[in-house]
C-alpha positions in Angstrom: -38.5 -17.4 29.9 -39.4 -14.3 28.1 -35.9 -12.7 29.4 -34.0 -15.9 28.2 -36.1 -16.3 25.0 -34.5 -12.9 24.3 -31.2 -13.0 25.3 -30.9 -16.1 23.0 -32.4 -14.3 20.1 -30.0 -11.4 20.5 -27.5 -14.0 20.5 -28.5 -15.5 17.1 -28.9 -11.8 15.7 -25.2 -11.1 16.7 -24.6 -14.4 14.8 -25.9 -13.7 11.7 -24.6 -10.3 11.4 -21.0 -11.9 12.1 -21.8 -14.4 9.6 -22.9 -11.8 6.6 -19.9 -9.3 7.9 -17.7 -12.4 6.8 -19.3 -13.0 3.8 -19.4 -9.1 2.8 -15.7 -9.4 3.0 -15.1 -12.3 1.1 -17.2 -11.2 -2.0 -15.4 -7.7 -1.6 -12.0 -9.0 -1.8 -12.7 -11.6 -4.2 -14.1 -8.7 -6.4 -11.3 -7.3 -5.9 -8.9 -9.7 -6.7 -10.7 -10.2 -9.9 -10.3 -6.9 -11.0 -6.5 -7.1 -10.2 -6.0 -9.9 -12.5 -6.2 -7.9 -15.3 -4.1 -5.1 -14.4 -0.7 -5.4 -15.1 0.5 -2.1 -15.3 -0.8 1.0 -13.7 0.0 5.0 -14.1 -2.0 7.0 -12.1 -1.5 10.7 -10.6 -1.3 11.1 -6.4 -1.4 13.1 -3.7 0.3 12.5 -0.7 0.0 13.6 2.6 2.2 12.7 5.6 1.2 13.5 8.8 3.4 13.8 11.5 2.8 14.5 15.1 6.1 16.6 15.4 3.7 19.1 13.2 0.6 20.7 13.3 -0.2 21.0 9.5 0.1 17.4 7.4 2.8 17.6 4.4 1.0 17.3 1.4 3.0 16.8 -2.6 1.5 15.4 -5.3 3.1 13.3 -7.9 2.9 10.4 -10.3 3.3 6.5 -9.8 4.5 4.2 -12.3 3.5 0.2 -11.1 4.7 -2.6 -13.5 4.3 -6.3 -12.5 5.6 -8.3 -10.2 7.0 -5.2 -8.0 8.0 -2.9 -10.2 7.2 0.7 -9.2 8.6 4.5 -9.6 7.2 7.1 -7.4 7.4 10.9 -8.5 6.7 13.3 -5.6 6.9 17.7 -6.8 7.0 18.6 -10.2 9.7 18.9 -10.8 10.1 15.5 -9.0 12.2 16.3 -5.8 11.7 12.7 -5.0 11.7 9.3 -6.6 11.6 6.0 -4.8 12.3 3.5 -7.9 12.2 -0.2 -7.1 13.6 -3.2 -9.7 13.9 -6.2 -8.9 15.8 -6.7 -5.5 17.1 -2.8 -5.7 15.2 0.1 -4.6 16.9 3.5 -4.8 15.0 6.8 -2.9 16.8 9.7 -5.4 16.9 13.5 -4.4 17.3 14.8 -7.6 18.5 18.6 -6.4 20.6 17.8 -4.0 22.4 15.0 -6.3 21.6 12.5 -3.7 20.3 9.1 -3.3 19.9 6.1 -1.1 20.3 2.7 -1.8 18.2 -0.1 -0.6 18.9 -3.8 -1.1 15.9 -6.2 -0.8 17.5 -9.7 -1.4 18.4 -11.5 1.6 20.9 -8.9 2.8 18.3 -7.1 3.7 16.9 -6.5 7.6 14.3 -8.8 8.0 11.9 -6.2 8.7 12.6 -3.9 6.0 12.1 -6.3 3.6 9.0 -7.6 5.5 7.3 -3.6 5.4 8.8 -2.9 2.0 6.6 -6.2 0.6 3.7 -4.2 2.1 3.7 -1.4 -0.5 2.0 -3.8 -2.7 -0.8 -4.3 -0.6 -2.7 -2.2 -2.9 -2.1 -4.3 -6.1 -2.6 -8.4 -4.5 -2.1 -11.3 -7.1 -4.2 -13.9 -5.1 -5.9 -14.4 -2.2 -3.5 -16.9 -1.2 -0.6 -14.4 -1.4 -2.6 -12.0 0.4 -3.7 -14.1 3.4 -0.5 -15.1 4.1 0.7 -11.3 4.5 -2.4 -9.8 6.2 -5.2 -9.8 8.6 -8.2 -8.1 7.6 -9.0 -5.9 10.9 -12.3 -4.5 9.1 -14.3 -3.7 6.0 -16.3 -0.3 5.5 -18.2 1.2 2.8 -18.0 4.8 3.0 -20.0 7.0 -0.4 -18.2 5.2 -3.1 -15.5 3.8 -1.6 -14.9 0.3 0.0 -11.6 1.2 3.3 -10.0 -2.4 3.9 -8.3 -2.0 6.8 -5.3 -4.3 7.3 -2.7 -5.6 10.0 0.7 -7.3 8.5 1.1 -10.8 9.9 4.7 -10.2 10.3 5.9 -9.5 13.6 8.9 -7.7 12.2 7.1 -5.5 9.6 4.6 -4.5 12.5 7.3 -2.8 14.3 7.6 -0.8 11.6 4.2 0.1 10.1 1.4 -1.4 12.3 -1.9 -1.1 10.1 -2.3 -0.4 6.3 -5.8 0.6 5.2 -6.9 0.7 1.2 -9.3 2.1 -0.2 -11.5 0.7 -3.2 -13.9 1.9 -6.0 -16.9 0.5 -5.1 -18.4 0.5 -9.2 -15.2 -1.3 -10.3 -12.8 -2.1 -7.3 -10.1 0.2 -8.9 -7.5 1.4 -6.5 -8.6 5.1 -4.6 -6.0 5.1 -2.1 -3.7 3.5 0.3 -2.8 5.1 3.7 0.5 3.4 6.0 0.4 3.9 9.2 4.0 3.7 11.0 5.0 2.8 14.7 5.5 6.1 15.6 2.2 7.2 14.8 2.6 9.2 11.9 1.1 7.9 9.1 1.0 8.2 4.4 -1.9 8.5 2.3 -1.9 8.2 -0.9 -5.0 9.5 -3.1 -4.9 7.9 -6.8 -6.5 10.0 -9.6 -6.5 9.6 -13.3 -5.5 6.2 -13.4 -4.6 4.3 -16.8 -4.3 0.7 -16.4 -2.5 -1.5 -18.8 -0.6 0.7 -21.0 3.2 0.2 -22.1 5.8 1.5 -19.8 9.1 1.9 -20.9 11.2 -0.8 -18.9 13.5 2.3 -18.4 11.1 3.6 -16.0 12.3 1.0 -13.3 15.6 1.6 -14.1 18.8 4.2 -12.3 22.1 4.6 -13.1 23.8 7.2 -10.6 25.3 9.9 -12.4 28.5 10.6 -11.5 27.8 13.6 -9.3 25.4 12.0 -7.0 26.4 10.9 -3.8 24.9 7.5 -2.9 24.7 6.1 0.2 23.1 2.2 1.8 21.8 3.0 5.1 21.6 -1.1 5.8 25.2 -1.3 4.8 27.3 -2.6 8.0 
């Protein structure tokens, strides 16, 4: 009986540490989402660093990020910028500013179904609701390491999974302010993204979001058939 007595109190142990995991997580992302409701724009400075298994040493560029609401976003990498991904509305353009180049990327319906899928991802760090959020992701765990809460995340769609697998984002833990986001892709390799210096709510200039293509740049729409 002693042997049982125990096994069933192990049981209910496992239980209740289950249970307050799952609560943990809710308050954490509904503290989360709170603070989110009052950001509605963001400029921050980042480092990036791409790892890639093709090399021993990870890539690492630092940059700015411009984030407007609903998706508006302009990402500076090298200073000078030698890259800007610039989304508005349904466009996004990647632009290689020295080598007059750029890509164009429709996201309307046009679009591969799993590029717009994984391209609706790199909001993950800046949900609206919990509703909206559910219905993109599965929470795969919750950690608190020193300061920082690491939300680690799995996209429900199938067709954004085969290309990035698992997001994880990292939180303040004083003020649930945005620390980082890292994507990691199919093949293995994966982004992070550290936020410093952060300013939320302060005017942007609408012309951020927006790129006309000079005439000297080539531009080119990989998803055009």
């Amino acid at each position: 009986m002693t042997f049982w007595r125990a096994i069933f109190a192990a049981a209910l142990c496992g239980l209740a540490s289950a249970t307050l995991r799952a609560a943990d997580t809710n308050a954490v992302l509904d503290a989360w989402f709170a603070a989110q409701a009052r950001v509605h724009t963001l400029s921050a400075d980042i480092v990036q660093t791409r790892t890639l298994k093709t090399l021993v040493q990870p890539l690492v560029a630092d940059g700015h990020l411009w984030f407007s609401l609903p998706n508006q976003f302009r990402w500076e990498l090298g200073r000078p910028a030698q890259t800007i991904a610039l989304r508005h509305a349904d466009d996004m353009f990647v632009i290689y500013p020295r080598l007059k180049r750029a890509e164009h990327y429709p996201l309307g319906a046009s679009a591969p179904r799993a590029w717009r899928d994984a391209m609706s991802l790199l909001d993950a760090g800046f949900p609206r609701t919990r509703q909206e959020f559910d219905a993109q992701f599965q929470i795969q765990s919750l950690t608190q390491t020193n300061a920082t809460w690491l939300v680690a995340l799995q996209p429900r769609s199938a067709a954004a999974r085969q290309i990035m697998p698992e997001l994880r984002v990292s939180l303040a833990t004083n003020d649930f302010s945005l620390a980082a986001t890292e994507l990691v892709f199919i093949d293995g390799s994966s982004m992070r993204n550290d936020f410093t210096h952060a300013v939320a709510n302060a005017a942007l200039d609408e012309n951020l979001f927006q790129w006309k293509p000079p005439a000297d740049f080539k531009v080119t729409e990989p998803f055009a058939k």
